[in-house]
SERO-4910 file (N, C-alpha, C, O; in steps of 0.05 Angstrom, whole numbers):
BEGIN
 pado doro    nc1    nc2    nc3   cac1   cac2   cac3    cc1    cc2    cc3    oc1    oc2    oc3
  Unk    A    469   -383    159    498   -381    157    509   -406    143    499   -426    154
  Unk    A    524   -411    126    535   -427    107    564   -421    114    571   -405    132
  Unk    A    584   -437     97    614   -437     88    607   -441     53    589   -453     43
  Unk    A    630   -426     39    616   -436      8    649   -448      7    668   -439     19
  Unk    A    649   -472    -12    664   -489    -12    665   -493    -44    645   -499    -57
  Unk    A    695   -488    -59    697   -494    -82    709   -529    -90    731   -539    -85
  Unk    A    688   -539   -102    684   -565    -95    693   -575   -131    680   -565   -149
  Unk    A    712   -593   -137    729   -598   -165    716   -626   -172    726   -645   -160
  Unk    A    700   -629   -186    694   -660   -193    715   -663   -213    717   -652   -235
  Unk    A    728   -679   -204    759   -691   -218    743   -715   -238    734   -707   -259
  Unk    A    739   -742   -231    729   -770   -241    723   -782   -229    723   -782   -205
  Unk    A    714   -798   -246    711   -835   -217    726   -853   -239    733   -849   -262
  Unk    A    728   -879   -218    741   -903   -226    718   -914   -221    699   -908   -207
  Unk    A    724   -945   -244    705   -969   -240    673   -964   -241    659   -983   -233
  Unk    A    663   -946   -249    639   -950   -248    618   -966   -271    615   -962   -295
  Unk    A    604   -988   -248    594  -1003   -268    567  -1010   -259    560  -1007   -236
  Unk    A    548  -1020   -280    516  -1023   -281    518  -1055   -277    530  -1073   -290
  Unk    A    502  -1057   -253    504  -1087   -248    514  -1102   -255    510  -1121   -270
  Unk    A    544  -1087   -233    568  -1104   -235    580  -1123   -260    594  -1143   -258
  Unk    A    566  -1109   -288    568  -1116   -311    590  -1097   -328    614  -1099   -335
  Unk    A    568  -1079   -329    579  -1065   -360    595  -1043   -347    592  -1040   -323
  Unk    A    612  -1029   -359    626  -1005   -357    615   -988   -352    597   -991   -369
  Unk    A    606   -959   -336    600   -930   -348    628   -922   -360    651   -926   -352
  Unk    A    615   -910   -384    642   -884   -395    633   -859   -405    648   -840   -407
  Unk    A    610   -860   -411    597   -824   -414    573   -829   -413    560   -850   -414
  Unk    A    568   -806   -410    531   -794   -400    530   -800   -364    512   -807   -349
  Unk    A    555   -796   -360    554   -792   -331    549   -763   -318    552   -745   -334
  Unk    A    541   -757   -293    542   -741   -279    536   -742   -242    525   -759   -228
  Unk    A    550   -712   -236    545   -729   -212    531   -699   -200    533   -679   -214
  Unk    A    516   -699   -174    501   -684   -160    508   -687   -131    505   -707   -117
  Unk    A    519   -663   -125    521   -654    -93    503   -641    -74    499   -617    -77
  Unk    A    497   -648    -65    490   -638    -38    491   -636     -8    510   -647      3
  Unk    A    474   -625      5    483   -630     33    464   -646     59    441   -640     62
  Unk    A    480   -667     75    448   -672     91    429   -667    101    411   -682    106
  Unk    A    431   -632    109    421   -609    124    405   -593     93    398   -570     94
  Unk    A    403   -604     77    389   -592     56    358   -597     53    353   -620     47
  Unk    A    336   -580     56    310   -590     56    293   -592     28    271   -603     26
  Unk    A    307   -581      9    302   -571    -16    322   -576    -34    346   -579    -27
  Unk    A    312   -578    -63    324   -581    -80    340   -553    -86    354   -554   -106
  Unk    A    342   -528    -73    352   -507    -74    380   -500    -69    393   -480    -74
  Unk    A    390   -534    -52    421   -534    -49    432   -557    -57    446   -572    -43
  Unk    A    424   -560    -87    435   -573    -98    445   -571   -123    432   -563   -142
  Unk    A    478   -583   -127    493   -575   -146    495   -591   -162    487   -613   -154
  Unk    A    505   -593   -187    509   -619   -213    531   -602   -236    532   -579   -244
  Unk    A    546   -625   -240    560   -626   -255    549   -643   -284    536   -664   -289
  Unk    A    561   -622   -300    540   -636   -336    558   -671   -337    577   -680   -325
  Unk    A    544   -681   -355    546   -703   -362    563   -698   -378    561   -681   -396
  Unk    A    588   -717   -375    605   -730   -392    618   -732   -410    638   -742   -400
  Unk    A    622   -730   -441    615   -746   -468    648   -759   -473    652   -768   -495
  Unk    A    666   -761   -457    692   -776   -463    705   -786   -437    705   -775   -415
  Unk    A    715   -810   -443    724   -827   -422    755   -814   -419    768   -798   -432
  Unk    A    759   -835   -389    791   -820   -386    817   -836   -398    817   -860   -402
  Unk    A    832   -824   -403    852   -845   -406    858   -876   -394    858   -881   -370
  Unk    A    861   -893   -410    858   -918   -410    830   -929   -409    827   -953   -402
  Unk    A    807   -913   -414    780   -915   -417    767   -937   -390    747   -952   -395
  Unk    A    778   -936   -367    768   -949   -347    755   -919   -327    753   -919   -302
  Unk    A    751   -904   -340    741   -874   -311    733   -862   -333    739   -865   -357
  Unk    A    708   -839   -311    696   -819   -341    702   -796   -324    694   -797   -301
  Unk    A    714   -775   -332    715   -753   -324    706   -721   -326    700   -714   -349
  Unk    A    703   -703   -308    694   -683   -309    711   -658   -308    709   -643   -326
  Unk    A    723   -655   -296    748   -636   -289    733   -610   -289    743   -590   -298
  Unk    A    699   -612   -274    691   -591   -266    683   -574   -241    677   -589   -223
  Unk    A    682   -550   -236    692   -533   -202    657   -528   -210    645   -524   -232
  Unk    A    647   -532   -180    626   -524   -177    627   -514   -146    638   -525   -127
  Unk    A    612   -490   -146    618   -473   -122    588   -470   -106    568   -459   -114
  Unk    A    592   -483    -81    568   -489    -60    567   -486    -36    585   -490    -19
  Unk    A    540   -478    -32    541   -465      3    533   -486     13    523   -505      1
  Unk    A    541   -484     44    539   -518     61    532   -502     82    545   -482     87
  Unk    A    516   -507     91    498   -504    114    518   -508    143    528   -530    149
  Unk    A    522   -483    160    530   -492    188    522   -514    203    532   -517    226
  Unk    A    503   -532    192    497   -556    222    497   -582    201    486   -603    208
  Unk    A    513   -579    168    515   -601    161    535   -617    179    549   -609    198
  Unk    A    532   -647    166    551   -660    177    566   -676    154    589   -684    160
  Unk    A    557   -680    131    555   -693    103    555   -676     78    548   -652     81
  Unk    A    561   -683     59    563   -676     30    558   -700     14    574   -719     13
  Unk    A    539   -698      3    524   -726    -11    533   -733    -53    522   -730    -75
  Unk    A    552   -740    -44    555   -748    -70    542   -764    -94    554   -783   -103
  Unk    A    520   -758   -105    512   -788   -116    516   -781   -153    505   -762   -164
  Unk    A    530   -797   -165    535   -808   -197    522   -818   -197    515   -835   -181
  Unk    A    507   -807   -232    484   -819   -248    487   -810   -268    495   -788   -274
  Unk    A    476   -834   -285    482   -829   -314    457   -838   -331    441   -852   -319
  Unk    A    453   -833   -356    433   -829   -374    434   -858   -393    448   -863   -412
  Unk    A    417   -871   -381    415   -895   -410    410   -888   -440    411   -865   -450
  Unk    A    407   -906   -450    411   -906   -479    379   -891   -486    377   -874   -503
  Unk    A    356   -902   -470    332   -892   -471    325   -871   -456    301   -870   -450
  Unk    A    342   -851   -446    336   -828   -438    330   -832   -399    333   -813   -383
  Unk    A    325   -850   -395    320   -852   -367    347   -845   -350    366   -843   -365
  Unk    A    354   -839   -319    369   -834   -302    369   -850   -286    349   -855   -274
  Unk    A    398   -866   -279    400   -885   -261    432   -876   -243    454   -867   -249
  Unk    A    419   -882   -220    439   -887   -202    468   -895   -195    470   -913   -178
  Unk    A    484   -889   -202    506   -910   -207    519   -915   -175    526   -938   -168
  Unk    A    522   -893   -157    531   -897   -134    530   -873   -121    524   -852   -133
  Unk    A    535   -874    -96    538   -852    -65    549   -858    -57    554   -881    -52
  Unk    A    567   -828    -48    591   -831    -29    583   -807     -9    574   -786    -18
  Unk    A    587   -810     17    574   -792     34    604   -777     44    620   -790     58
  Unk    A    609   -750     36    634   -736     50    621   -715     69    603   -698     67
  Unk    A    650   -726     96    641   -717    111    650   -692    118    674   -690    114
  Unk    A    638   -670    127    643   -645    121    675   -630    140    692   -613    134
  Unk    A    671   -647    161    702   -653    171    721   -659    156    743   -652    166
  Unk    A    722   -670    135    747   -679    114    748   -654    105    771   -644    107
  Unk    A    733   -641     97    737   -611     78    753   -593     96    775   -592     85
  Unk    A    754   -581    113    763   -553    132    783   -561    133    789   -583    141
  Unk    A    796   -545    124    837   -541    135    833   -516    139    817   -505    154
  Unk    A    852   -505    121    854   -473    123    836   -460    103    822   -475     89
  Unk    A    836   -436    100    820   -423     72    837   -430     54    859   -441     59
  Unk    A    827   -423     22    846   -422      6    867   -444     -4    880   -441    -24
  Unk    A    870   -468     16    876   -496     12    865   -512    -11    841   -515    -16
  Unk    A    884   -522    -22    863   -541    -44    872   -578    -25    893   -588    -15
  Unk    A    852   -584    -27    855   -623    -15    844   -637    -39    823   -637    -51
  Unk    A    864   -646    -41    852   -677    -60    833   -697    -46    835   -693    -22
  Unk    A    819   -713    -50    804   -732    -38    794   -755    -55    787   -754    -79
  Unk    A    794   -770    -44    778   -795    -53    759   -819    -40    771   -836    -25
  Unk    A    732   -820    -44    716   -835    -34    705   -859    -48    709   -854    -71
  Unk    A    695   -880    -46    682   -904    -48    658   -890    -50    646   -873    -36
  Unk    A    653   -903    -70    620   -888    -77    606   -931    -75    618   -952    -81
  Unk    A    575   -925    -65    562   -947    -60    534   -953    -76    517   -935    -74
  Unk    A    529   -974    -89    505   -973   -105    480   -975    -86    484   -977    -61
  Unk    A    466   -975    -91    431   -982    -70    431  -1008    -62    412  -1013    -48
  Unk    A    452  -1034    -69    447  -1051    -63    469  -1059    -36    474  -1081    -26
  Unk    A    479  -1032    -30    500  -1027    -11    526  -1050    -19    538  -1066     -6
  Unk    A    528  -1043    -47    554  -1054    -58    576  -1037    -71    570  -1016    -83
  Unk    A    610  -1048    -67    623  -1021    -72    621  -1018   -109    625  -1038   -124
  Unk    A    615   -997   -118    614   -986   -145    634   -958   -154    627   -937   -164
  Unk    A    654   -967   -148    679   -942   -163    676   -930   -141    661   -933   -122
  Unk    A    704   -908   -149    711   -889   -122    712   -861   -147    720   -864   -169
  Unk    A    700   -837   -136    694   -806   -142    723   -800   -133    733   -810   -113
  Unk    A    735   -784   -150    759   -762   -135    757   -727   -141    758   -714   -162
  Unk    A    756   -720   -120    749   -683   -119    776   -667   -116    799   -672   -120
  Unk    A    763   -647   -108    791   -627   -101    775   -612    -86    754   -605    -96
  Unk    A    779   -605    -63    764   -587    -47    780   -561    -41    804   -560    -35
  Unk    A    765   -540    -43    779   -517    -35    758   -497    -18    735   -494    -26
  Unk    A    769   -480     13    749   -461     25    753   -441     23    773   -431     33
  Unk    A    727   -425      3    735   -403     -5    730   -386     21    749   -375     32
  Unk    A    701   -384     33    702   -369     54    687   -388     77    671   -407     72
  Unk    A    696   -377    106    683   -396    132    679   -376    145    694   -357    147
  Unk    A    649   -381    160    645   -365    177    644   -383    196    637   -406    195
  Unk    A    657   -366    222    660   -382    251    632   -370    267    625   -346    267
  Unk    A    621   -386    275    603   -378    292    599   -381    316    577   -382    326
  Unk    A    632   -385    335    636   -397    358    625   -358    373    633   -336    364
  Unk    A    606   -362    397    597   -342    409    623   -330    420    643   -344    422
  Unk    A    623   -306    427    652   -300    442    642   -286    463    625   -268    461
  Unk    A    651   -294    484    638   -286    511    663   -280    530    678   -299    535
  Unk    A    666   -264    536    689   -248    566    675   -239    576    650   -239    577
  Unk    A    700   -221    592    688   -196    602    704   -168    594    726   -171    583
  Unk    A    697   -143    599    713   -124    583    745   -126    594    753   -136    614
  Unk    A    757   -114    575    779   -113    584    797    -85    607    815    -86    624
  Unk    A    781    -62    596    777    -50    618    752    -30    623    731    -37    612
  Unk    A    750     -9    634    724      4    646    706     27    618    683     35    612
  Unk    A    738     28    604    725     70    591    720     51    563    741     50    551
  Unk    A    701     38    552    678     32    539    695     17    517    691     19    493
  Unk    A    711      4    526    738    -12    500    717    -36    488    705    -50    505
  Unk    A    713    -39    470    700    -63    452    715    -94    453    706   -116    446
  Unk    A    738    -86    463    764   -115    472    743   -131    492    725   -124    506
  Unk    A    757   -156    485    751   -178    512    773   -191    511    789   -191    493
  Unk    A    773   -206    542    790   -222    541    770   -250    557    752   -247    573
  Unk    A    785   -283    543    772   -303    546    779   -314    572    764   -331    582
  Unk    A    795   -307    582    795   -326    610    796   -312    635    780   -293    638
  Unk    A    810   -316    652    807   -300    681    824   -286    683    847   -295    682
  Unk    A    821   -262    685    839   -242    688    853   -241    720    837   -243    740
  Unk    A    875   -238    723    897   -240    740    876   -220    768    865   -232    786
  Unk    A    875   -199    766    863   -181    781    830   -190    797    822   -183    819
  Unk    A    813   -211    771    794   -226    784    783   -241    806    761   -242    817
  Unk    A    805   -252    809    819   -270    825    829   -261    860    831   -273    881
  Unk    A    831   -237    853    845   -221    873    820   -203    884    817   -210    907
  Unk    A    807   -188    879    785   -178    885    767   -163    859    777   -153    838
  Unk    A    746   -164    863    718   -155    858    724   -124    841    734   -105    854
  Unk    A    718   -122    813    727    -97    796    699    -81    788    689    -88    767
  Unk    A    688    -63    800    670    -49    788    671    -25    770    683     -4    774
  Unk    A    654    -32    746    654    -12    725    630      0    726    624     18    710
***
């Protein structure tokens, strides 16, 4: 059982290669979840090729739509981008927590995280847009009937008559 979550990679700010140089394209970033055992739940947004206005952020302004696992607890953000020689490097992680996402269905939330390099230093902040397309609740529902001639109803707490004496069906 999952929730699928329409997830908006908006941009990042500040992101930089040892605390030097700028990123501004051949970025991308890759989501996933902590409850993920496989590369099979994992999402990516394409790389880059134009910076944002005022050329300090590179942006994506792309919706990527992903199932999250009922016993996550996280959504793993990590930006990376493509050197000049073809290799893939790390630029930062930002770990969202899957609690920030749930409001209502159909809600869009803005968000913004601090994304962290491997040297557990801050490296730019990611901004999304989260939206829930669908949730399944998987809270058990347990009563007792509500009355004898085969009703599919329950009700959750103590019924008035319970209390009072003993009801056989």
């Amino acid at each position: 059982m999952s929730h699928t979550l329409e997830i908006t990679i908006l941009n990042a700010e500040n992101l930089h290669v040892n605390n030097e140089n700028s990123i501004k394209k051949n970025a991308f970033v890759s989501l996933w979840s902590d409850s993920s055992s496989t590369n099979e739940n994992c999402y990516s947004a394409k790389e880059n090729s134009e910076e944002c206005d005022g050329g300090n952020c590179v942006s994506w302004n792309e919706k990527l739509v992903i199932e999250v696992p009922l016993k996550s607890r996280f959504i793993i953000a990590d930006v990376k981008y493509k050197t000049s020689w073809g290799n893939i490097k790390s630029v930062g992680i930002a770990r969202i927590p899957v609690s920030d996402l749930y409001v209502h269905d159909h809600q869009v939330q803005f968000l913004s995280y601090r994304l962290w390099d491997s040297n557990v230093r801050r490296n730019g902040v990611i901004n999304i847009s989260v939206r829930v397309k669908t949730m399944e609740y998987s809270f058990p529902v347990t009563g007792i009937p509500v009355d004898c001639n085969g009703s599919t109803e329950i009700v959750t707490g103590f019924p008035v008559w319970l209390s009072n004496h003993q009801r056989n069906c």
